[in-house]
Each structure stands twice: as structure tokens, then as C-alpha cells.
C-alpha positions as CSV (number, residue, x, y, z in Angstrom):
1,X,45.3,8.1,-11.9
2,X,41.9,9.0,-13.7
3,X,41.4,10.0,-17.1
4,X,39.6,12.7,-18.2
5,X,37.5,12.5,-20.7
6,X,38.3,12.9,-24.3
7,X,36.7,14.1,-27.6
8,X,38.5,14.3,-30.8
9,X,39.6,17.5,-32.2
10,X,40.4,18.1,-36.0
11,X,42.7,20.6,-37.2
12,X,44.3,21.6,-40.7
13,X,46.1,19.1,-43.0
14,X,45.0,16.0,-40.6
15,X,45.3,12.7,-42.2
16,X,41.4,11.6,-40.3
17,X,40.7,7.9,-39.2
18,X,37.6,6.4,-39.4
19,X,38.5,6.1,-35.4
20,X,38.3,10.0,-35.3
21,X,34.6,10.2,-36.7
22,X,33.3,7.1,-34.6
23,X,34.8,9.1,-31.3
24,X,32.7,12.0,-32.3
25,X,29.6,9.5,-32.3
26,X,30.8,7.8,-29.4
27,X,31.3,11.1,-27.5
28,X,28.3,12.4,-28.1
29,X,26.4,8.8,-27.1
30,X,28.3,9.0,-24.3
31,X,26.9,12.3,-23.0
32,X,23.8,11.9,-24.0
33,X,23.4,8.7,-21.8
34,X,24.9,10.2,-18.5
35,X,22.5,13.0,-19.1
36,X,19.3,10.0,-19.1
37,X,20.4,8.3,-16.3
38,X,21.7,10.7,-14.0
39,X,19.1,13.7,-14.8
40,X,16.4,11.4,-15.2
41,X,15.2,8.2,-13.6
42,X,14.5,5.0,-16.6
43,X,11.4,4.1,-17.6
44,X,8.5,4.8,-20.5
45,X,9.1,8.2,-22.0
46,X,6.1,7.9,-24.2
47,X,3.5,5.0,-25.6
48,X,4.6,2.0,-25.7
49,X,1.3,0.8,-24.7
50,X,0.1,-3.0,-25.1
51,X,-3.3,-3.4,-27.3
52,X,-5.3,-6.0,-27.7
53,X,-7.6,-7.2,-30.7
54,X,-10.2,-10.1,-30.3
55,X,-9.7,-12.8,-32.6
56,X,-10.6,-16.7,-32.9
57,X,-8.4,-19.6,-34.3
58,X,-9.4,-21.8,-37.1
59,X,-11.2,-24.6,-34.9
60,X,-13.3,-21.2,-33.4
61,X,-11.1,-20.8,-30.0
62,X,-10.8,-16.6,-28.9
63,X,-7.4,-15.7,-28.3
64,X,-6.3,-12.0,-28.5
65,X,-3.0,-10.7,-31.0
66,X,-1.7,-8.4,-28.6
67,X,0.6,-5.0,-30.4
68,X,3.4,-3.2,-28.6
69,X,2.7,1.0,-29.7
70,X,5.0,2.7,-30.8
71,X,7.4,4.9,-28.8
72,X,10.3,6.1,-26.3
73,X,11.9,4.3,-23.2
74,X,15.5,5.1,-21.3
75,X,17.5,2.0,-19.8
76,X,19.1,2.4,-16.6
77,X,22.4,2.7,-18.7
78,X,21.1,5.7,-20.6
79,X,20.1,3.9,-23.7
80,X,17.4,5.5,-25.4
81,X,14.9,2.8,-26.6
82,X,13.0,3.8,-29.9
83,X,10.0,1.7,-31.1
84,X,9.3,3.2,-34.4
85,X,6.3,1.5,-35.5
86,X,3.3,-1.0,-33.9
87,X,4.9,-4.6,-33.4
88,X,3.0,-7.7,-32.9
89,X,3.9,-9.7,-30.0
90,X,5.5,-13.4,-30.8
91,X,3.7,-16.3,-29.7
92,X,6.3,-18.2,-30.8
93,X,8.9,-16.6,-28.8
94,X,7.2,-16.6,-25.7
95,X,6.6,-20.5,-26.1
96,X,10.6,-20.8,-26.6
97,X,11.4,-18.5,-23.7
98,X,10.4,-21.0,-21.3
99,X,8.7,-18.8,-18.9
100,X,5.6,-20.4,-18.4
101,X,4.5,-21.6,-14.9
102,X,2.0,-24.2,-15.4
103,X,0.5,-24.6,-12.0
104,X,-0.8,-20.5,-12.3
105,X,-3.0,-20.9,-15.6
106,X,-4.2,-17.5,-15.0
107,X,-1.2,-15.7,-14.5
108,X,0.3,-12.6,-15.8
109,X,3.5,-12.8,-17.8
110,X,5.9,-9.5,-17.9
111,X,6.4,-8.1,-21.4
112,X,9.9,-6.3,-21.5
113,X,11.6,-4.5,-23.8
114,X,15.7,-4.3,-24.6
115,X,18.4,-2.4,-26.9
116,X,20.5,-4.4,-28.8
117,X,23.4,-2.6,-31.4
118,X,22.8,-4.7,-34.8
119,X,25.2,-4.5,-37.6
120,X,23.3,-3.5,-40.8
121,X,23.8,-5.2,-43.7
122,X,25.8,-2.6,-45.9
123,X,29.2,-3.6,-45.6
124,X,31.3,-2.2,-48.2
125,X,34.4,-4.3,-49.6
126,X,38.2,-2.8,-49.7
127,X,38.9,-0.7,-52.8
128,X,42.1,-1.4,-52.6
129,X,45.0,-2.7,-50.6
130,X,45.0,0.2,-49.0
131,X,41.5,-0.5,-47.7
132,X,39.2,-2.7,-45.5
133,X,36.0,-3.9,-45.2
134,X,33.3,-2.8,-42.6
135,X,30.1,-1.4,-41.5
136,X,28.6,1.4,-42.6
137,X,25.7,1.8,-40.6
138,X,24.6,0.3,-36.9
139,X,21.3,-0.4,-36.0
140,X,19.9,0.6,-32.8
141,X,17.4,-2.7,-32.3
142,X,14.7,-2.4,-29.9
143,X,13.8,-6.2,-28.7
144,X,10.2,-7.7,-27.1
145,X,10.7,-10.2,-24.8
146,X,9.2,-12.3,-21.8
147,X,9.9,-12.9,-18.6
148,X,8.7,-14.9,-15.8
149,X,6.4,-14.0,-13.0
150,X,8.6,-13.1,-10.5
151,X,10.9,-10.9,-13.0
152,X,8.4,-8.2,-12.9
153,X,9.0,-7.3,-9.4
154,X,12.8,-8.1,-10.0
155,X,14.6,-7.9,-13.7
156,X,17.9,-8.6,-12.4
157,X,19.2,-5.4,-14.2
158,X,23.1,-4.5,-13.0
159,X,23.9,-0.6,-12.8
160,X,26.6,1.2,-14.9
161,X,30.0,0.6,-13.3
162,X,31.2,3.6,-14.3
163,X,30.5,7.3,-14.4
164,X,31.9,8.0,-17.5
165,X,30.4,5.0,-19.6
166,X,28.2,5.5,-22.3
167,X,25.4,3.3,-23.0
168,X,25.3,-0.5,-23.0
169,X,25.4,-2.4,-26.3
170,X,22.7,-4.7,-25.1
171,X,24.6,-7.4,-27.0
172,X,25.8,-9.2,-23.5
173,X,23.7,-12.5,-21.9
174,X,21.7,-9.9,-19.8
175,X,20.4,-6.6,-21.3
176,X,18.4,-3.8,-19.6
177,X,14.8,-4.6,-19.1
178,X,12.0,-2.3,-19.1
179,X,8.9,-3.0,-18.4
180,X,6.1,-2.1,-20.8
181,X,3.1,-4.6,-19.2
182,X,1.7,-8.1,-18.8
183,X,-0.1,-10.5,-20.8
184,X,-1.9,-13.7,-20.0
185,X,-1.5,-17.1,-21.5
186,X,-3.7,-20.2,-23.1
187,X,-1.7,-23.1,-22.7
188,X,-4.0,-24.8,-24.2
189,X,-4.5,-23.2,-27.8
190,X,-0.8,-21.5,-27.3
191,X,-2.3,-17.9,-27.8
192,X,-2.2,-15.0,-25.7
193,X,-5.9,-14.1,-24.0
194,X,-5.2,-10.9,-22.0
195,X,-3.0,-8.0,-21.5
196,X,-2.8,-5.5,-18.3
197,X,-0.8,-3.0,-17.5
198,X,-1.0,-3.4,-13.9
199,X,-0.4,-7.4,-12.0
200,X,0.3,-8.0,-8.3
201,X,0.9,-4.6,-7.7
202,X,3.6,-3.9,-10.3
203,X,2.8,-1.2,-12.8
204,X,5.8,-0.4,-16.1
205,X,7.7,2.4,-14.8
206,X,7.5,5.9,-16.8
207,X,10.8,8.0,-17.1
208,X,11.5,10.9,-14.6
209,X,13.3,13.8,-13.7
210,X,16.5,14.1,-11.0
211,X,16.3,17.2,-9.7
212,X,17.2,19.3,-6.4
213,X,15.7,22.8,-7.9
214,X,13.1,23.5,-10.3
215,X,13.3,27.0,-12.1
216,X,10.2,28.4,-13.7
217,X,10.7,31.5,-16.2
218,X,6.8,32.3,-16.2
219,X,6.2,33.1,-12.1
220,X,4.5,29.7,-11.8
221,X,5.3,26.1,-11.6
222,X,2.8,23.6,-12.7
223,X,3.2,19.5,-11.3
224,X,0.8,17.7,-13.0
225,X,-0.9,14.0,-13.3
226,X,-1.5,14.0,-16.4
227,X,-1.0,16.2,-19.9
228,X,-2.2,19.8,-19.7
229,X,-6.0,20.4,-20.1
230,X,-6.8,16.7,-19.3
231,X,-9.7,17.3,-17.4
232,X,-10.6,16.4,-14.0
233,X,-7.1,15.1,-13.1
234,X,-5.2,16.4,-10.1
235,X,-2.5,19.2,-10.2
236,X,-0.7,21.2,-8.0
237,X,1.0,25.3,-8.5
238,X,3.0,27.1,-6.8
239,X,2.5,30.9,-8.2
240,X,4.2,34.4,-7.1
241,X,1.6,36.2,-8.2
242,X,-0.6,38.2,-5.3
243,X,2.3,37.6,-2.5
244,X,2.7,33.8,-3.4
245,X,0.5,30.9,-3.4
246,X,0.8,27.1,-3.1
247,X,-2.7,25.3,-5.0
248,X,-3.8,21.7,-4.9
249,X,-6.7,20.7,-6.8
250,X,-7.9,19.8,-10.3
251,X,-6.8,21.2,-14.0
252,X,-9.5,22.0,-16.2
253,X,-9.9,21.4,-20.2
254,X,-7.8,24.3,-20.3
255,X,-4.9,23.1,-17.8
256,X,-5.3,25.8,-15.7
257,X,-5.6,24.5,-11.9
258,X,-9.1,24.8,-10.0
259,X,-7.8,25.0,-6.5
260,X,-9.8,23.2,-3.4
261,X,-6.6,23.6,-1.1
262,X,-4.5,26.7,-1.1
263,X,-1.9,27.8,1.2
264,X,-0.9,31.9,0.8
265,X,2.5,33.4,1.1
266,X,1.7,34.5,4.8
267,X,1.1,31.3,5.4
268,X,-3.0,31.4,5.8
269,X,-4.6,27.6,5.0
270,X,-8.1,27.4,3.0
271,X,-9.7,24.4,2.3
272,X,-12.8,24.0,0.5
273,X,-13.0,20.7,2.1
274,X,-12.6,19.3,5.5
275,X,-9.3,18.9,7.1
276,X,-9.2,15.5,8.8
277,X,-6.2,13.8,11.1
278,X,-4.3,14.3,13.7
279,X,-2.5,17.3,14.1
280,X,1.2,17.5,16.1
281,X,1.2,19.8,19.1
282,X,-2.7,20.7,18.8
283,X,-6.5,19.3,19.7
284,X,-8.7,17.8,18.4
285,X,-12.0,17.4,19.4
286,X,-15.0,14.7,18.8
287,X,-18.5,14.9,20.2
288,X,-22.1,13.4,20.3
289,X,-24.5,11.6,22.2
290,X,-23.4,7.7,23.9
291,X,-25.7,5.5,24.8
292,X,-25.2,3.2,28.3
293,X,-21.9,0.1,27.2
294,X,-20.5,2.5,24.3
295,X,-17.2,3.2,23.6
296,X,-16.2,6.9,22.6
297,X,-15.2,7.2,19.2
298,X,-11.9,8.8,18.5
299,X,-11.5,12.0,16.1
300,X,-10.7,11.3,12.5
301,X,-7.3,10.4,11.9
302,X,-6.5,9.7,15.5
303,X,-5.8,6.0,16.3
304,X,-6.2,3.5,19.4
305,X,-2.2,2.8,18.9
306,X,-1.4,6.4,19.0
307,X,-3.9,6.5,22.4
308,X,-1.7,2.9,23.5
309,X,1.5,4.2,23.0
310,X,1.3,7.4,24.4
311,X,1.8,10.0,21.2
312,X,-1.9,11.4,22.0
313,X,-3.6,12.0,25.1
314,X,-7.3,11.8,25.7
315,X,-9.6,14.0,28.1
316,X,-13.0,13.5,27.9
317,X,-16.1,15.2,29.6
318,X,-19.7,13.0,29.9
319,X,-23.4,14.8,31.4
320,X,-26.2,12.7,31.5
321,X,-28.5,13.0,28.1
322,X,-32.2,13.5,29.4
323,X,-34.7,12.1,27.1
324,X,-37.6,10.2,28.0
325,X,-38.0,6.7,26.8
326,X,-40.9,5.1,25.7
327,X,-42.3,5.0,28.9
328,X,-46.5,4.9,29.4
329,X,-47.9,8.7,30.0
330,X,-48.2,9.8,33.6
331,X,-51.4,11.6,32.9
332,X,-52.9,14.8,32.4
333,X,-50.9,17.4,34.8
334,X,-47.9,14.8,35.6
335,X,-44.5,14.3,34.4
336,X,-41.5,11.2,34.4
337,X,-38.4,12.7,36.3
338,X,-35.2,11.4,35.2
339,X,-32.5,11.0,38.3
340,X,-29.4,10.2,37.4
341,X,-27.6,6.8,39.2
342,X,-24.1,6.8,37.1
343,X,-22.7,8.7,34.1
344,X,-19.2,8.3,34.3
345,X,-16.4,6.8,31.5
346,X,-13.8,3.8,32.3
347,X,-11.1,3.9,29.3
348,X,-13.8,5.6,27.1
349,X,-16.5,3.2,27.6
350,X,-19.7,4.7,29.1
351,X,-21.7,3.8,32.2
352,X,-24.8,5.2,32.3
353,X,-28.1,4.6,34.3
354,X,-31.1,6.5,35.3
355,X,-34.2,6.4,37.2
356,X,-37.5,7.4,36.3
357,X,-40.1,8.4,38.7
358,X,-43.8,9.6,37.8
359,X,-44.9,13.0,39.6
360,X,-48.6,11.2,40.2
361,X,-46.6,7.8,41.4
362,X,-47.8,5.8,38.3
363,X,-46.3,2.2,38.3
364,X,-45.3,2.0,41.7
365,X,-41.4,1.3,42.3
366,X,-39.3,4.2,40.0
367,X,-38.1,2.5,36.8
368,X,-34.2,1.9,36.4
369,X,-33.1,2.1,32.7
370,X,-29.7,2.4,30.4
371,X,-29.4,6.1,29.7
372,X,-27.8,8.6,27.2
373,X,-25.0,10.8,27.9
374,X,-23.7,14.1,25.8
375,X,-19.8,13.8,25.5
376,X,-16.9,15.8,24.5
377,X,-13.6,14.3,23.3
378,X,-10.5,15.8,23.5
379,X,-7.2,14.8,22.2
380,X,-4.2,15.9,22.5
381,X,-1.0,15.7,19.9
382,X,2.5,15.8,20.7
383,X,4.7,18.0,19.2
């Protein structure tokens, strides 16, 4: 049988435990950490950027000291990881971490960060005989670490068990590990001589939200890609105002949203762009001119697998393109006629030929050349 959970309630003349006021603690913990990890995804809540300062060793080697910013991270477990000040990275620890691949001289290390409790060092002795010792006060200890190149992509960090768990100690073999960014190592002078936030394609993760609805109390709801009135950086709105709108485009110093795509309540599209790729159940349609041994380009966004496989069908249309070549002038009252042999398509590729012959009979046999042709692609979607 499950148990519910429990918080402690206090009522008059009650002897209280120290048991009673760490359950309030431990209740509220609790909530707070299913809150962070089921509302919200883990990750950077804010900072915790890497910085590097250029520097040189006493025999005149550069190396770079490289700080961890201040900030705010969630664990997968809920625990709520505070940096409160600038921390230089350790050197030293990343030398006794072991993580070093020597044959990849230039590769990028992940730097993590974990929550440990610590027990300060206030401990109060007993009073009494009536009394024992303990710990005032625990320490919420935020911890930089390494890891190896192949950690970044996989930290080896185990879910919460339990729904109604509160947030990991971090005191076990293998704490929650979140990403913060990478740094690269000289071997040779043991120092660090780059940072980067991105490496092989793995970027920190940044804290989000879990959510089937989102409720707006102002008639609007703003997604943006970065904080309000960064300039230049893409948003999107959906507004009720005028019937109901859906915008796409970019915020201004002022966060409102300069739209280039809007879609209206009654469903009319306008784009201050062009609208490119294939669209299901409809036509699109290329044209131009195609000289003789061409191949017909398809419309943007329609592929030769999609052709291949069947999911778009192609009809295309092909008239001779008369335009005379550089061909020597007939003379004064004379023209070049252009009779067409072939101007036909095989699996888009043109075939064209043409015959010129001069009104005055200049040059004797007609001259056969590789023509032009004017073409119009069509194709076809499925729904």
C-alpha cells in the first residue's frame, strides 16, 4: 500500500523535536524539487558562463585562467544549483581527475557542475545530559568538475526513482551533472588554453518549461530567443487582438515583434518573403529556358527522391526557344529560318536540335545546331 505524503502539523502544548522542524524543511525541499523537475526540464537557469583571461607562466608560456560566473542550474533530481560568486577553475583537479586523452591534444574537455549537502562547521555540544550534539546549519555546495570527452554527449546521470523524492544529496559516488561548457588543455605546461561553449556538437543545456497549455493574462503570448528588447533576434506572438493573429519575425530594442510572416484568425497567410518547398496536395511550378543535354531543375524544396519514390509527380511542357546563333548575316533583305528537328524531354533531360536555313541560300547545305527550348515544370504533391 502507498503512502501519502506527510508534513508535520503543530498544535498547542506540543513537546516539538528537532525531527518536526527538519520535516518542515524537508517538506518544503521536497516540493520544491518535484515542481523543477517535473514542470521544468534541467539545465542552466541563468549565467554560469565560462570566461577566459590571457595570461603567461613564469618561463613566458600563454595559458588562459578560465572563471565559472556566477549563477542558477536545476539537476534532473530537482536540486537547485546556486553559484554565488565567480570561481576559478582548478588546474590541479582536472590533472587528478584523470580525464585526459593524450592522443587528442586539441580536444575539448566537459566542465560540469554538481550539488553536494556539506555539513558546516557550527556544531554545538550537549548542554546537558538531556542534550546532544549536532549541526546547525547545512551547506548547499555547488562543485566544478571534469569529465572526459565522451561524458559530454553522455554523463551517466540516473533519474529519480520515485515520484515523491525530494532532491538528491549529491553525497553518493555519482552526482547529477550539468553541463556548463568545455575547456581545452596544454599538457605540456599543465594549463588550460581555451574554453567553448559549444564541441562536437554538444552545447550546456539551459532549464525549461513542461507544459501542455500556456495562459496569457494580457491577450498575447510572446516566445522569444532571447531577453525582451534584444534586438534583431527572432520571436514569435500569437495575439487576439483584430480577430487573432499568429507573427513570426524579429523583436526590436523595444521587444515588440516586427512580423515578416503572419497567419490571421481566418486563416489568410502573408509573407513578406518567399514561400519555398513543397507543398502536400498542391503544385508547384518551375520554369525557364534549357539548352540542348540539360536536365530540368526541380522547384525549390522538391527533391529527386521524392520524384524516385513516387510522393510527387512531374508534368512538364517543352516549345522550341527561337534565337538565332551567332551565325554570319544573310544579307541585306534576307533572313536565317529556324526549323525545328527535335524538342522533346526523356526523364527531364532535353533534346533539342534545329536547322537553320538562309532565305538568299547563303552557305549552301542548312546548318544543324543544339537549340533552346522554353519549359514549364509542374509538380505535383500528395496529400
Amino acid at each position: 500500500m502507498s503512502t501519502a505524503p506527510v508534513r508535520p502539523n503543530f498544535f498547542e502544548g506540543q513537546i516539538a523535536a528537532a525531527v518536526d522542524f527538519n520535516d518542515i524543511v524537508k517538506s518544503s525541499r521536497t516540493a520544491l524539487a518535484q515542481h523543477s523537475r517535473y514542470l521544468h526540464t534541467e539545465g542552466i537557469a541563468q549565467g554560469l558562463k565560462l570566461a577566459a583571461e590571457k595570461q603567461k607562466t613564469a618561463a613566458g608560456d600563454d595559458f588562459v585562467a578560465v572563471t565559472l560566473g556566477s549563477g542558477l542550474a536545476v539537476d534532473g533530481t530537482g536540486r537547485h544549483l546556486v553559484l554565488p560568486e565567480d570561481e576559478r577553475l582548478s588546474e590541479e583537479l582536472f590533472v587528478q581527475l584523470n580525464v585526459i586523452n593524450v592522443s587528442e591534444p586539441d580536444a575539448y574537455y566537459p566542465v560540469f557542475i554538481t550539488g553536494r549537502d556539506q555539513k558546516a562547521d557550527n556544531r554545538d555540544g550537549a548542554g546537558s545530559t538531556c542534550e546532544t550534539a549536532g549541526t546547525k546549519r547545512i551547506n548547499e555546495q555547488v562543485d566544478i568538475t571534469f569529465g572526459r570527452v565522451d561524458e559530454a554527449a553522455d554523463p551517466q546521470n540516473k533519474e529519480v526513482d520515485a515520484v515523491d523524492e525530494g532532491p538528491r544529496t549529491g553525497t553518493s559516488s555519482a552526482p547529477w551533472r550539468v553541463l556548463v561548457g568545455f575547456v581545452q588543455w596544454d599538457a605540456s605546461i599543465k594549463r588550460f588554453k581555451a574554453i567553448a561553449e559549444t564541441a562536437d556538437g554538444i552545447t550546456p543545456s539551459y532549464a525549461g518549461v513542461r507544459a501542455d497549455d500556456v495562459i496569457s493574462h494580457s491577450d498575447q503570448v510572446v516566445l522569444r530567443s532571447a531577453p525582451k528588447g534584444e534586438n534583431g533576434t527572432a520571436a514569435l506572438a500569437v495575439r487576439n487582438a483584430a480577430g487573432g493573429a499568429l507573427e513570426f519575425g524579429q523583436q526590436n530594442s523595444q521587444g515588440e515583434v516586427v512580423p515578416v510572416f503572419t497567419v490571421n484568425g481566418n486563416g489568410d497567410v502573408h509573407a513578406e518573403g518567399k514561400i519555398t518547398g513543397a507543398i502536400a496536395g498542391g503544385v508547384q511550378v518551375q520554369g525557364g529556358v534549357a539548352f540542348d543535354g540539360a536536365t530540368l531543375p526541380l522547384p525549390p524544396g522538391i527533391t529527386a527522391q521524392q520524384v524516385d519514390d513516387g510522393e510527387v509527380v512531374i508534368h512538364a511542357h517543352v516549345t522550341a526557344h527561337f534565337g538565332i546563333p551567332a551565325l554570319p548575316s544573310p544579307g541585306v533583305g534576307h533572313y536565317w529560318l529556324m526549323r525545328v528537328i527535335e524538342c522533346r524531354l526523356d526523364a527531364r533531360r532535353v533534346y533539342c536540335r534545329v536547322r537553320w536555313e538562309s532565305t538568299n541560300g547563303l552557305g549552301g547545305s542548312p546548318i544543324e545546331l543544339p537549340g533552346a527550348c522554353d519549359y514549364t515544370l509542374m509538380a505535383f504533391t500528395a496529400a
